[in-house]
DRENTI-705033 format. One record per residue (C-alpha): residue number from 1; x, y negated, z. Coordinates in nm, 4 decimals, m for minus. Layout:
DRENTI-705033
   rovex          X          Y          Z
     NUM          X          Y          Z
...
end
This chain:
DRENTI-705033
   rovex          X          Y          Z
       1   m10.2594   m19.0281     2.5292
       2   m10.1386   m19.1077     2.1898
       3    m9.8246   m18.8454     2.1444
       4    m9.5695   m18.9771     1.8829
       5    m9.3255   m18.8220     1.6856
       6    m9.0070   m18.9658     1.8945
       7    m9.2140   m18.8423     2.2152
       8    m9.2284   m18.5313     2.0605
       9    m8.8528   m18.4619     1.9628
      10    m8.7866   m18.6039     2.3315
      11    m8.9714   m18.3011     2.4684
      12    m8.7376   m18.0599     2.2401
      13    m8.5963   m17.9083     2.5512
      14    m8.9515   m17.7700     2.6393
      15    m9.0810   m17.4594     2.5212
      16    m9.4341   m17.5483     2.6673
      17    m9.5248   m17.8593     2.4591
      18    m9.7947   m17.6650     2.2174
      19   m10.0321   m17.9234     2.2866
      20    m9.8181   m18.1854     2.2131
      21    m9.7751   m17.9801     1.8565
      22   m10.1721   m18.0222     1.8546
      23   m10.2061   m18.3587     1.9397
      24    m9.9415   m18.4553     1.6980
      25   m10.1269   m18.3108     1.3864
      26   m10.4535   m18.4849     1.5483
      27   m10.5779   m18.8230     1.3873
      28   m10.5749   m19.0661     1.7305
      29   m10.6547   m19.4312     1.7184
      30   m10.5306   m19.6509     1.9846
      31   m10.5837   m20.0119     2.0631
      32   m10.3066   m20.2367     2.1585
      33   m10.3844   m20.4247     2.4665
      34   m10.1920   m20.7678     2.3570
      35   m10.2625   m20.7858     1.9565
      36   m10.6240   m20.5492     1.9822
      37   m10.4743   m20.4008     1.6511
      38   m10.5790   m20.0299     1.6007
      39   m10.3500   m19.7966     1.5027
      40   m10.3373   m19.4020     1.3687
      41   m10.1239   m19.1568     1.4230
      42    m9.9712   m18.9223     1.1982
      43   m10.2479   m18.7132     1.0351
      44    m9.9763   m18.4337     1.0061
      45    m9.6419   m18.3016     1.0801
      46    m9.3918   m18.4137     0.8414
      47    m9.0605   m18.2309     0.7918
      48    m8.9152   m18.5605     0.9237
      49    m9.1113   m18.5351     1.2934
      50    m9.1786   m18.1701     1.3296
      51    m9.0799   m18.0899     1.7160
      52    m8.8286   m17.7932     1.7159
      53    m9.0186   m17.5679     1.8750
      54    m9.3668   m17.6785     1.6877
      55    m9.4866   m17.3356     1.5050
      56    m9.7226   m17.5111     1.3130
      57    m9.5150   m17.6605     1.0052
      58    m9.5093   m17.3905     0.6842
      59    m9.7388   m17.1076     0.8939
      60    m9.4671   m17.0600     1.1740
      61    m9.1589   m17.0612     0.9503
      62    m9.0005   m17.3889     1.1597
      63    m8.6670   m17.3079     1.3296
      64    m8.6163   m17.4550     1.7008
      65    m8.3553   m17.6644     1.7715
      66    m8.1097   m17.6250     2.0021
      67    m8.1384   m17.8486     2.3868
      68    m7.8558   m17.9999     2.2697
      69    m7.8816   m18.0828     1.8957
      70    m7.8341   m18.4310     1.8494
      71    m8.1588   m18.6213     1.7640
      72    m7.9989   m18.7959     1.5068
      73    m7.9214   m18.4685     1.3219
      74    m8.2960   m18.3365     1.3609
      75    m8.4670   m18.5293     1.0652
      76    m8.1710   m18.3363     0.8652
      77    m8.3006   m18.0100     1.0465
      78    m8.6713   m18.0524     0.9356
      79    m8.5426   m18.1217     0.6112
      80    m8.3685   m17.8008     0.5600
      81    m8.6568   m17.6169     0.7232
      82    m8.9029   m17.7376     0.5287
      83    m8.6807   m17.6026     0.1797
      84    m8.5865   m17.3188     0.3589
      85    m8.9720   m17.2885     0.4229
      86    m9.0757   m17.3108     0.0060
      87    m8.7857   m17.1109    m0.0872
      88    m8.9234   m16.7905     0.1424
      89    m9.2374   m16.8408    m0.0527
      90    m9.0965   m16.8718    m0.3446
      91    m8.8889   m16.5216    m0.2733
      92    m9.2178   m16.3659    m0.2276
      93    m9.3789   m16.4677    m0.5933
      94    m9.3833   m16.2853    m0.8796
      95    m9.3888   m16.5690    m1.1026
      96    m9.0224   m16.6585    m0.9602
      97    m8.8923   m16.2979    m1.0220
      98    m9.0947   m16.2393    m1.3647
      99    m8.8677   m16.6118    m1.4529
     100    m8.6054   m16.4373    m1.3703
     101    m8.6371   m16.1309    m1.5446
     102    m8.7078   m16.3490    m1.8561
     103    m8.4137   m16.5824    m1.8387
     104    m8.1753   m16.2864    m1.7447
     105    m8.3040   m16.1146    m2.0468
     106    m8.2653   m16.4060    m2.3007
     107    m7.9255   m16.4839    m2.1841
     108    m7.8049   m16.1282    m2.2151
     109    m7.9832   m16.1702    m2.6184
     110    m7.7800   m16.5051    m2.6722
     111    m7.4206   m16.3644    m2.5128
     112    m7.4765   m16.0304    m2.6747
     113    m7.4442   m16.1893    m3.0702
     114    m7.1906   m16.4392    m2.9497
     115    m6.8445   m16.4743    m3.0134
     116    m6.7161   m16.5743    m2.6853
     117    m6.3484   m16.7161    m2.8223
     118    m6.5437   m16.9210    m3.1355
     119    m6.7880   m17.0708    m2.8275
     120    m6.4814   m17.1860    m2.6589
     121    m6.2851   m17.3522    m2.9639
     122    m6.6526   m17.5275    m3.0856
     123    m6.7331   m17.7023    m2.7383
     124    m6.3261   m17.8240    m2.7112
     125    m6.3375   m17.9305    m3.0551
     126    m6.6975   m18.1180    m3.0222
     127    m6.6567   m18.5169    m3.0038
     128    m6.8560   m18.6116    m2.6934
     129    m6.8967   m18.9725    m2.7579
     130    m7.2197   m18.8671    m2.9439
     131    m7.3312   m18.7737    m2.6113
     132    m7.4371   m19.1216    m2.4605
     133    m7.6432   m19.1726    m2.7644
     134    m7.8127   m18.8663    m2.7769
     135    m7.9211   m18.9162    m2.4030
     136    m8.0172   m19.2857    m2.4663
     137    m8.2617   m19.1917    m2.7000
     138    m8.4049   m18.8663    m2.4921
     139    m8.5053   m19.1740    m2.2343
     140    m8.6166   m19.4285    m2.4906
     141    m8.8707   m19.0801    m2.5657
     142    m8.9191   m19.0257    m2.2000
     143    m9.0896   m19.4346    m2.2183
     144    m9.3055   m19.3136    m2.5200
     145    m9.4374   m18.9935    m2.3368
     146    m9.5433   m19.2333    m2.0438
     147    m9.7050   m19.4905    m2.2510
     148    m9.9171   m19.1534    m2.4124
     149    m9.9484   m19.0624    m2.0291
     150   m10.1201   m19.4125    m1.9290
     151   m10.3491   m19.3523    m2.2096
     152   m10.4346   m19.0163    m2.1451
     153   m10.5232   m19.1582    m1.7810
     154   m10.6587   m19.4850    m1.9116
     155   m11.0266   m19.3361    m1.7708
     156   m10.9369   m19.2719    m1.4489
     157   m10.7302   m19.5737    m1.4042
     158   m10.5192   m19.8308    m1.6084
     159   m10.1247   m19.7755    m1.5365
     160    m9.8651   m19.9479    m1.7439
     161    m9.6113   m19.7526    m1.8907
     162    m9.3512   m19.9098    m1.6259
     163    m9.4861   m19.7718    m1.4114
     164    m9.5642   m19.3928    m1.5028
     165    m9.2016   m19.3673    m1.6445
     166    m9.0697   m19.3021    m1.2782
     167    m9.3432   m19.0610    m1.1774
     168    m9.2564   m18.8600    m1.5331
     169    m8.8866   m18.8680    m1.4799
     170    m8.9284   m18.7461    m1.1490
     171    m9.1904   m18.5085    m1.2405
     172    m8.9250   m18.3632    m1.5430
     173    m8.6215   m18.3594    m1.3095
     174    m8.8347   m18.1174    m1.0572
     175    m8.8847   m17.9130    m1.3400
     176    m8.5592   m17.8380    m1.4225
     177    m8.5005   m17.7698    m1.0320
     178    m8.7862   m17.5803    m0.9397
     179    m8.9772   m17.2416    m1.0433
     180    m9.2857   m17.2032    m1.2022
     181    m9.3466   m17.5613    m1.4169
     182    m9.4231   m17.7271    m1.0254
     183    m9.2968   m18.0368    m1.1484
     184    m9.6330   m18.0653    m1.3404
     185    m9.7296   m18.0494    m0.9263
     186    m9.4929   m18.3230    m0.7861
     187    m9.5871   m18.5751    m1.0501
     188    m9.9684   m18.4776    m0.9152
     189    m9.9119   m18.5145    m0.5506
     190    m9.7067   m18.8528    m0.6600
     191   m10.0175   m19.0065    m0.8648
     192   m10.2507   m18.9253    m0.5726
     193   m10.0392   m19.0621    m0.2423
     194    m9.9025   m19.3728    m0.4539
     195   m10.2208   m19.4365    m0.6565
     196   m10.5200   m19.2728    m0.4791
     197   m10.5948   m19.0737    m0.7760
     198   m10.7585   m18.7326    m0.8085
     199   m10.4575   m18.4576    m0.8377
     200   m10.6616   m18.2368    m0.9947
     201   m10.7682   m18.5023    m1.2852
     202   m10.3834   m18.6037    m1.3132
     203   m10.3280   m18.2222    m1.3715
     204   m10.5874   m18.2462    m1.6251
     205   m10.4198   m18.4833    m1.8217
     206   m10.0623   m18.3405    m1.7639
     207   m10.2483   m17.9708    m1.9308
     208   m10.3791   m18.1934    m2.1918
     209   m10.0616   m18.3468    m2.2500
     210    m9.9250   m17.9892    m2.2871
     211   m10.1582   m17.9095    m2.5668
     212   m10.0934   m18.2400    m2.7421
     213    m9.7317   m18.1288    m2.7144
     214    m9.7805   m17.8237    m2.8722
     215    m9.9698   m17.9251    m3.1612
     216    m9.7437   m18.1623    m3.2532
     217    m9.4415   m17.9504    m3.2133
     218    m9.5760   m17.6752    m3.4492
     219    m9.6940   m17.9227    m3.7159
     220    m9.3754   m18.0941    m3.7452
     221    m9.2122   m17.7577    m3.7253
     222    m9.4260   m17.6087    m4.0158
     223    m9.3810   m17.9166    m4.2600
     224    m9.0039   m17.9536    m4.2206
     225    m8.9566   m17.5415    m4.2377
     226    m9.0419   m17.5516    m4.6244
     227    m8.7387   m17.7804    m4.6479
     228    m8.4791   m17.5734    m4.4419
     229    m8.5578   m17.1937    m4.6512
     230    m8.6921   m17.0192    m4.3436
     231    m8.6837   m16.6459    m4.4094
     232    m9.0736   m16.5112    m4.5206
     233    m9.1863   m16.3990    m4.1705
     234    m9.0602   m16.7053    m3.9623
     235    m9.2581   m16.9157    m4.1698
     236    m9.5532   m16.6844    m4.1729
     237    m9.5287   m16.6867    m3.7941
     238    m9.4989   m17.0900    m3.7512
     239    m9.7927   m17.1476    m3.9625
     240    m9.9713   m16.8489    m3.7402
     241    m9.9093   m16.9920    m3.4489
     242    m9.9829   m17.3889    m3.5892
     243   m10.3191   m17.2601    m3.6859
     244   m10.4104   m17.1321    m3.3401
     245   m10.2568   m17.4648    m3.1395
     246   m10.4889   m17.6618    m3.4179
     247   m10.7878   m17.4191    m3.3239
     248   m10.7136   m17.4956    m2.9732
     249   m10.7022   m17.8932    m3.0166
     250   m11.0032   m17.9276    m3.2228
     251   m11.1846   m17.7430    m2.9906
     252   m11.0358   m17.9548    m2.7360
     253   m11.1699   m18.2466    m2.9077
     254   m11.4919   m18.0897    m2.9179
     255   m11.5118   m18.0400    m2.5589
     256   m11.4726   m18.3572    m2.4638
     257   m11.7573   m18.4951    m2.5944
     258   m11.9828   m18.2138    m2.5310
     259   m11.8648   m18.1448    m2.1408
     260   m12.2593   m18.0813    m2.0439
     261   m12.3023   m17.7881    m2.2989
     262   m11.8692   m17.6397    m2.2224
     263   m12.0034   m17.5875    m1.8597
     264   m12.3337   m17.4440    m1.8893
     265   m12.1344   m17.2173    m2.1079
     266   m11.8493   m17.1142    m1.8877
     267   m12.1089   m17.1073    m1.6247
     268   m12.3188   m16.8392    m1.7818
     269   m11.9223   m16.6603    m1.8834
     270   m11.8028   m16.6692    m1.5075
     271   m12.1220   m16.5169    m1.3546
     272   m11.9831   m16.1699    m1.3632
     273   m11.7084   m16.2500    m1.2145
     274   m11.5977   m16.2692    m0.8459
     275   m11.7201   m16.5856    m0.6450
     276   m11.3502   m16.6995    m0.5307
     277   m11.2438   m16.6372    m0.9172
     278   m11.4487   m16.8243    m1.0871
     279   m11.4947   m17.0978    m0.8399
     280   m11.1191   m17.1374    m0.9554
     281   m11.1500   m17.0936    m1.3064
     282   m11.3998   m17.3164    m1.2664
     283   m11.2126   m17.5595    m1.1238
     284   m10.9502   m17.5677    m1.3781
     285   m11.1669   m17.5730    m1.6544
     286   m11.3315   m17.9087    m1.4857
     287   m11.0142   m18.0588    m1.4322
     288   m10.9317   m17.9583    m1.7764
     289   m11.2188   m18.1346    m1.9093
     290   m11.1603   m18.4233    m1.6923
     291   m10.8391   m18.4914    m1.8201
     292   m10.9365   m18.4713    m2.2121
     293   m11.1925   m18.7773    m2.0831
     294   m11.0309   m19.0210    m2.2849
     295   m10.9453   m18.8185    m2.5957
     296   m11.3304   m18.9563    m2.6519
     297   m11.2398   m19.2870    m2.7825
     298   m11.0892   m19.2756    m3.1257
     299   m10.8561   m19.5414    m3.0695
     300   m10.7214   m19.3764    m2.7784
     301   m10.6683   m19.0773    m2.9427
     302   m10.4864   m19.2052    m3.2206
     303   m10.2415   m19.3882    m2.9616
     304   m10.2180   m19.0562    m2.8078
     305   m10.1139   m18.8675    m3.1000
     306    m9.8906   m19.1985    m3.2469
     307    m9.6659   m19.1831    m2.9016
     308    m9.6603   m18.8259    m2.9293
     309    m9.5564   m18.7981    m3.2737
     310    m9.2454   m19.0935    m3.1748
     311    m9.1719   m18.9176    m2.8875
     312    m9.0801   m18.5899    m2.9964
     313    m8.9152   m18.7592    m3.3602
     314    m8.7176   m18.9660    m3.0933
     315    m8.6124   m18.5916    m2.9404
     316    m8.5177   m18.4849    m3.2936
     317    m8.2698   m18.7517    m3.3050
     318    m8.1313   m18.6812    m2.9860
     319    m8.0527   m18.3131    m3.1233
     320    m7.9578   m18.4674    m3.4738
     321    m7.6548   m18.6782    m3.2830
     322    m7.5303   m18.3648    m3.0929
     323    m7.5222   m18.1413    m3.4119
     324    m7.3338   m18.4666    m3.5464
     325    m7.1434   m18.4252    m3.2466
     326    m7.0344   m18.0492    m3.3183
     327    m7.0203   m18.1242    m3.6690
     328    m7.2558   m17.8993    m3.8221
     329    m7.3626   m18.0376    m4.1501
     330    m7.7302   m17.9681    m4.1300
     331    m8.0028   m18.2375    m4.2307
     332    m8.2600   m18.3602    m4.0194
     333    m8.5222   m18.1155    m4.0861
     334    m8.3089   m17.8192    m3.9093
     335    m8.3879   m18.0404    m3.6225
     336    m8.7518   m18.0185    m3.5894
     337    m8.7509   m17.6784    m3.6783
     338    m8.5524   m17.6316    m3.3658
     339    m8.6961   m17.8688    m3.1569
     340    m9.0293   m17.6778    m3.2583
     341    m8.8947   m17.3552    m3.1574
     342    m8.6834   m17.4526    m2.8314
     343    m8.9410   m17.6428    m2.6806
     344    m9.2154   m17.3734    m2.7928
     345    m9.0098   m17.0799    m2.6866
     346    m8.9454   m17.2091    m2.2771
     347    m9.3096   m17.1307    m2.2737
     348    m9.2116   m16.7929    m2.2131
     349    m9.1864   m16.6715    m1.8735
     350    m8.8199   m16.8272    m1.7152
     351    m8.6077   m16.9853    m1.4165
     352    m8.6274   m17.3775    m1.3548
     353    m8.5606   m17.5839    m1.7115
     354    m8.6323   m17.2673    m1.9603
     355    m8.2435   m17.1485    m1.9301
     356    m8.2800   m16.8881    m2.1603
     357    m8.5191   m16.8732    m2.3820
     358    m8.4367   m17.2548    m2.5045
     359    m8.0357   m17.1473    m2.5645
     360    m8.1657   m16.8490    m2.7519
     361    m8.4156   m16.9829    m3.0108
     362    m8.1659   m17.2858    m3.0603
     363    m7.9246   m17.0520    m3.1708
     364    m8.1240   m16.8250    m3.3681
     365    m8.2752   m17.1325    m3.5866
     366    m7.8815   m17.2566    m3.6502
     367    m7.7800   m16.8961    m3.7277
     368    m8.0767   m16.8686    m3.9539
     369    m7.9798   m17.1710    m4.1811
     370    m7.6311   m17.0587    m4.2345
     371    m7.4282   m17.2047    m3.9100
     372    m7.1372   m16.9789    m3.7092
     373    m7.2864   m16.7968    m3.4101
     374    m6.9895   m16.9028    m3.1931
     375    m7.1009   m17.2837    m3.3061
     376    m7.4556   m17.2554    m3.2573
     377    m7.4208   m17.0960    m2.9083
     378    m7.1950   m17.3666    m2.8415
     379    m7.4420   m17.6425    m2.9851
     380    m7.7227   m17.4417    m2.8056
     381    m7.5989   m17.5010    m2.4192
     382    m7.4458   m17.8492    m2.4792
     383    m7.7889   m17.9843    m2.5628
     384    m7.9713   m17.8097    m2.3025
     385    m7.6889   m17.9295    m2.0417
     386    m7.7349   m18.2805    m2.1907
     387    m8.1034   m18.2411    m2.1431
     388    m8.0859   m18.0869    m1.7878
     389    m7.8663   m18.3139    m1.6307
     390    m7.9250   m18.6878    m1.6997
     391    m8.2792   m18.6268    m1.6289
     392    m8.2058   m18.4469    m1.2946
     393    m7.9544   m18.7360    m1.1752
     394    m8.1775   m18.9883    m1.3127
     395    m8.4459   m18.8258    m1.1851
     396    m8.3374   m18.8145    m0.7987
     397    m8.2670   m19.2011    m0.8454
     398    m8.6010   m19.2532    m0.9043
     399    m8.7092   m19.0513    m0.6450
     400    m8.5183   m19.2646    m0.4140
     401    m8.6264   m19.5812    m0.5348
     402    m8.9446   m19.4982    m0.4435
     403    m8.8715   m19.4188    m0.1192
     404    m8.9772   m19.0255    m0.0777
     405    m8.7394   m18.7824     0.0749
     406    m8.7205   m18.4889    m0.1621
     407    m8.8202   m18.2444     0.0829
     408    m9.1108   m18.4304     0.1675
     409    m9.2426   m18.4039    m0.1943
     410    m9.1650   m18.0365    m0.2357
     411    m9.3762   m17.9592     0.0846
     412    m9.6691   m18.1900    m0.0511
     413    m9.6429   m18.0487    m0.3126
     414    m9.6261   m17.6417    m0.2772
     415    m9.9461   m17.7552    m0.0324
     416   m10.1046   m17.9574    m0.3371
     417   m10.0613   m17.6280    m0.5078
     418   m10.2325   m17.4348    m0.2541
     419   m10.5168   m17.6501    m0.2674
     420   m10.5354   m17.6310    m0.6550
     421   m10.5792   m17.2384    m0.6350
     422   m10.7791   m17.2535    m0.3438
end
C-alpha cells in the first residue's frame, strides 16, 4: 500500500510506524483505478514530510514531535531539524573551526591598528547616497559573471544568461551564509534538479571559473600597482603570485586539449596512493577537466576572459563610488589593487563571506597609499557590508522565486557534498 507523506504525519502518535519510515523512502508506483495514470512516490524523505518519529532523515538526528503538535506547525519542525541537522555537522568540521580561527585572527589584525573614535566619525560623516550606485553596478557584474558562466557550460548545455543569473545569486548569497565556500555546492545541486545536469561537471566549471577569477584579479592588480607606488616587496609579491596563477592557467589551457595524455598521467601519479584517495582525487581532477571543456574553442575563450575582465572592472567601480562615498581622494587604480588583494586574500581560510581577511587587506592597501587608518577601516567594512547584504536579500528572493525552501537546498546540498567526496 502506497504510504504518503500526510499518512505518515497522521501516524505521528505511533512510535511503531518504522516501516512506514521504510516505505516512505521506497520508490512505489501505483495505478489509479479511474484515470489508469501511474504515479511515484517520494523517492526520499524531505525535511517537509519526515514523520516525527522517522530516524532515518540526517543519520538519526530528526527530533519527534510531540502527540499533540499541530500538523500545520510540523513542515516548520522538519525545517528546523533539518538546519539543526547541518549545523551539528558543521560543529564537528575542522574546516568550520580552522574559518574561524582565521577570521578571529584577521579581525583582531584590523581592530588592533585601528583608531576606534576616527572609525566612528568616517562612517557618520560618509554620504550614503553613493551606496545604491555602487550596488547597482555589483549586479550589472553579477549578469556579466553569468553570461561567462553560460559559456563556460556552453558544452554541457546552452543556458542564457537569464537564466544562470538566479542560480549565481543564489549560489553567492549561500556563500556569504554558509561555511566552507558550499555555495559553490547549492548552485551545483540547483543546476542538476532544475536542469538535469551533471553536479560534478557544474563544479567543474564553477573551479574553472575560480581560476579565471584569479588570473584576472592578479593581472589587473599587477598593471595598475606600478601606478599607485606600491612599496618594493608588495609589488615583488603581486607579480610572484601573477606568475604562478598564469602558470596555472596556461597549463589549464593545455589540459584541455590534451585530457587523454593529463589522465594517463595522474593515473600513473595516484597509483601509490590509497584506493579511496585517489579514486577522489581522481574524481576531481575529471570534473576539473570536464569543466575546462569549452576553454577549447578560441572564441569561447576569449568571451570567457572578455566577461571576466568587465565583470571584475564593473566591481572596481562599485569600490571606486564607495571611496567617493567616504571621500578618499584616491584614483581608480587604488581600486584594482584592492579589489586584487580583497578578493585574493578571502582565499585564506575564514567564516561565511571572508569576514576578515577581506576588511584587513582592504585596509592595508588604503593605509599603504597614504589614507587614515580610522578611514580605511571604516571604508573597509562599509563595502564588505554593501557586498554581503544586497546579495543575501536578493539572494533569498531568488531562492523563493524559484520555489525551493531554503532548508531543502542546504540538505541537498551538504548530501551533494557527500557524494562529491565519496
Amino acid at each position: 500500500m502506497r504510504c504518503s507523506a500526510s499518512s505518515i504525519w497522521a501516524r505521528s502518535g505511533s512510535r511503531s510506524s518504522s516501516s512506514a519510515c521504510t516505505r516512505a523512502t521506497t520508490p512505489v508506483s501505483s495505478a489509479k483505478k479511474s484515470t489508469g495514470v501511474k504515479r511515484e512516490a517520494w523517492r526520499e524523505v524531505s525535511p517537509m514530510a519526515a514523520p516525527p518519529h522517522c530516524n532515518c532523515l540526517h543519520q538519526g538526528r530528526a527530533r519527534a514531535a510531540p502527540p499533540f503538535f499541530p500538523l500545520a506547525w510540523r513542515p516548520i519542525l522538519g525545517h528546523v531539524t533539518a538546519v539543526d541537522g547541518l549545523t551539528r555537522g558543521w560543529l564537528r568540521s575542522g574546516r568550520l573551526w580552522l574559518g574561524l580561527a582565521g577570521t578571529a585572527l584577521f579581525l583582531g589584525l584590523f581592530f588592533a591598528r585601528t583608531d576606534l573614535g576616527e572609525l566612528w566619525d568616517a562612517l557618520r560623516a560618509a554620504d550614503y547616497r553613493w551606496a545604491v550606485p555602487a550596488v547597482a553596478l555589483w549586479f550589472v557584474s553579477a549578469w556579466f559573471r553569468s553570461l561567462r558562466w553560460g559559456l563556460l557550460l556552453r558544452h554541457l548545455a546552452r543556458m542564457s544568461a537569464s537564466a544562470l543569473y538566479p542560480v549565481l545569486v543564489i549560489g553567492y548569497m549561500a556563500n556569504n551564509l554558509l561555511p566552507a565556500r558550499l555555495g559553490e555546492v547549492v548552485r551545483a545541486y540547483i543546476m542538476g534538479q532544475r536542469y538535469g545536469l551533471s553536479k560534478m561537471a557544474v563544479l567543474g566549471t564553477i573551479a574553472v571559473e575560480r581560476l579565471l577569477d584569479a588570473v584576472v584579479l592578479l593581472v589587473l592588480m599587477t598593471a595598475a600597482a606600478a601606478f599607485v607606488g606600491l612599496e618594493g616587496h608588495l609589488r615583488a609579491l603581486s607579480l610572484a603570485a601573477a606568475g604562478l596563477v598564469l602558470g596555472g592557467a596556461a597549463f589549464l589551457l593545455w589540459a584541455a586539449s590534451h585530457r587523454g595524455a593529463v589522465e594517463r598521467a595522474l593515473g600513473f601519479l595516484l597509483r601509490p596512493l590509497p584506493p579511496r584517495l585517489a579514486t577522489r582525487l581522481q574524481g576531481a581532477v575529471d570534473a576539473f577537466l570536464e569543466g575546462a571543456g569549452a576553454l577549447r574553442s578560441p572564441m569561447v575563450l576569449a568571451g570567457v576572459a572578455l566577461c571576466g575582465l568587465i565583470a571584475w572592472l564593473l566591481e572596481a567601480c562599485m569600490y571606486y563610488l564607495v571611496g567617493v562615498a567616504f571621500d578618499l581622494g584616491e584614483g581608480f587604480a587604488v581600486y584594482l589593487v584592492l579589489a586584487g588583494a580583497a578578493n585574493l586574500a578571502i582565499t585564506v581560510p575564514s567564516t561565511s563571506g571572508g569576514v576578515g581577511p577581506f576588511e584587513w587587506a582592504s585596509r592595508e592597501v588604503l593605509v599603504a597609499v597614504g589614507v587614515a587608518s580610522g578611514v580605511a577601516s571604516a571604508y573597509a567594512l562599509a563595502l564588505h557590508g554593501l557586498l554581503l547584504l544586497p546579495v543575501i536579500v536578493v539572494g533569498l528572493l531568488f531562492l523563493w522565486g524559484i520555489q525551493l525552501a531554503p532548508a531543502a537546498v542546504l540538505a541537498r546540498a551538504e548530501e551533494a557534498r557527500a557524494e562529491v567526496r565519496e
